[in-house]
N, C-alpha and C positions, 0 to 999 in steps of 0.2 A: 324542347318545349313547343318550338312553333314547326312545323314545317313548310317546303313550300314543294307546290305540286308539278312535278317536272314531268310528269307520264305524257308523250305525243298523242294529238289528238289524232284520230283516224280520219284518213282521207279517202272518201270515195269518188271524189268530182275535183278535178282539177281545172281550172280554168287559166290558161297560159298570159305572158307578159305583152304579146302581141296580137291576143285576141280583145275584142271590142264585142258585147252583146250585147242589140237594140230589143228591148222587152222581158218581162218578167221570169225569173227562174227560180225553180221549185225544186229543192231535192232532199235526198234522204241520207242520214247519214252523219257524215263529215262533208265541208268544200272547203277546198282554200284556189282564194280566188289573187294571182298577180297582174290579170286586167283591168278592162272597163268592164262596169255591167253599166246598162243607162234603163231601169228600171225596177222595178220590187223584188226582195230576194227571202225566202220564207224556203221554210222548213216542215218536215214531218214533227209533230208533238211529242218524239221522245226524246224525253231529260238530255239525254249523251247526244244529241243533235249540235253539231260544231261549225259556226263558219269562222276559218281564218283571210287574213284582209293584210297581203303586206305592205309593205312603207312600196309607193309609189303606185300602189292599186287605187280605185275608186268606186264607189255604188252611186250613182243619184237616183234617189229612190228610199222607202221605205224597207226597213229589215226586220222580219221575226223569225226570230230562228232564237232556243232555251240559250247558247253560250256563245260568247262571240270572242274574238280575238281582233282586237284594230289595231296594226300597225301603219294604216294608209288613212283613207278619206271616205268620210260615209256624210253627202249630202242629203238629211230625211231622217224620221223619226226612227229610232232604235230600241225595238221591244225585246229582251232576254230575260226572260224571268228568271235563267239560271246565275252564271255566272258572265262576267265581263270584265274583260282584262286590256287596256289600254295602254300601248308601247308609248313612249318618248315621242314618237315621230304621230301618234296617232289625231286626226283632225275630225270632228264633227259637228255640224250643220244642222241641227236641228234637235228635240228632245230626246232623254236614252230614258227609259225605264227598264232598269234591273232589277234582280232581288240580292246578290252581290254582285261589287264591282272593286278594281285592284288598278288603280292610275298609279303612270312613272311619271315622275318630273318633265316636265313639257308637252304631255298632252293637252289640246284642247279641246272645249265643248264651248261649243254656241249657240246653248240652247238650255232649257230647263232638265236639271237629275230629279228624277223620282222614284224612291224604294218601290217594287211588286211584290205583292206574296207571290210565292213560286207557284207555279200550276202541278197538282196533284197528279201523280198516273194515274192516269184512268182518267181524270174529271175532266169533262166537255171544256174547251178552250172558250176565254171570254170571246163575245161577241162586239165588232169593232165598230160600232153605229155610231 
């Protein structure tokens, strides 16, 4: 009846457990991020655009990128319009705007949920004024 979606997301960027990055990063793809980032972290616009975030990583900073995965800490607003999936260990700081989202028991948010309609292929991304 129900399933659940076990397929690995693809990774093109990996960002290691002892690396630290001062300023915003942009990529395409898939990242999974087991550092610091200390700045904004955004994605190319397609749908299958993936960041993962595990338990003892951190962003401060704002994130948009369509599907995200937190298992760690995201200080800053969280725009996915896809999908969002939030581990037990997962902490966040600030607003999430998704179009789905899938919490475990002991996740937190400290900040305002709000549903997005998903952004259409093709159609121009909102503008953020």
């Amino acid at each position: 009846m129900f399933t659940r979606e076990t397929k690995q997301a693809r990774i093109d960027t990996l960002i290691g457990k002892a690396a630290r990055v001062h300023g915003d990063v942009e990529f395409a793809g898939g990242m999974h991020l087991d550092g610091v980032i200390i700045g904004n972290v955004r994605s190319d616009t397609a749908p299958a655009s993936t960041l993962s975030v595990s338990e003892g990583a951190s962003i401060e900073g704002m994130v948009e990128v369509p599907n995200v995965k937190l298992d760690g800490t995201v200080k800053g607003d969280i725009r996915a319009p896809g999908r969002v999936v939030l581990g037990a260990t997962a902490r966040v700081e600030g607003n999430l705007y998704y179009g789905v989202i899938e919490m475990t028991l002991g996740a937190q948010i400290m900040g305002k949920l709000a549903q997005v309609s998903p952004v259409a292929a093709g159609a121009p991304a909102p503008s953020h004024e």
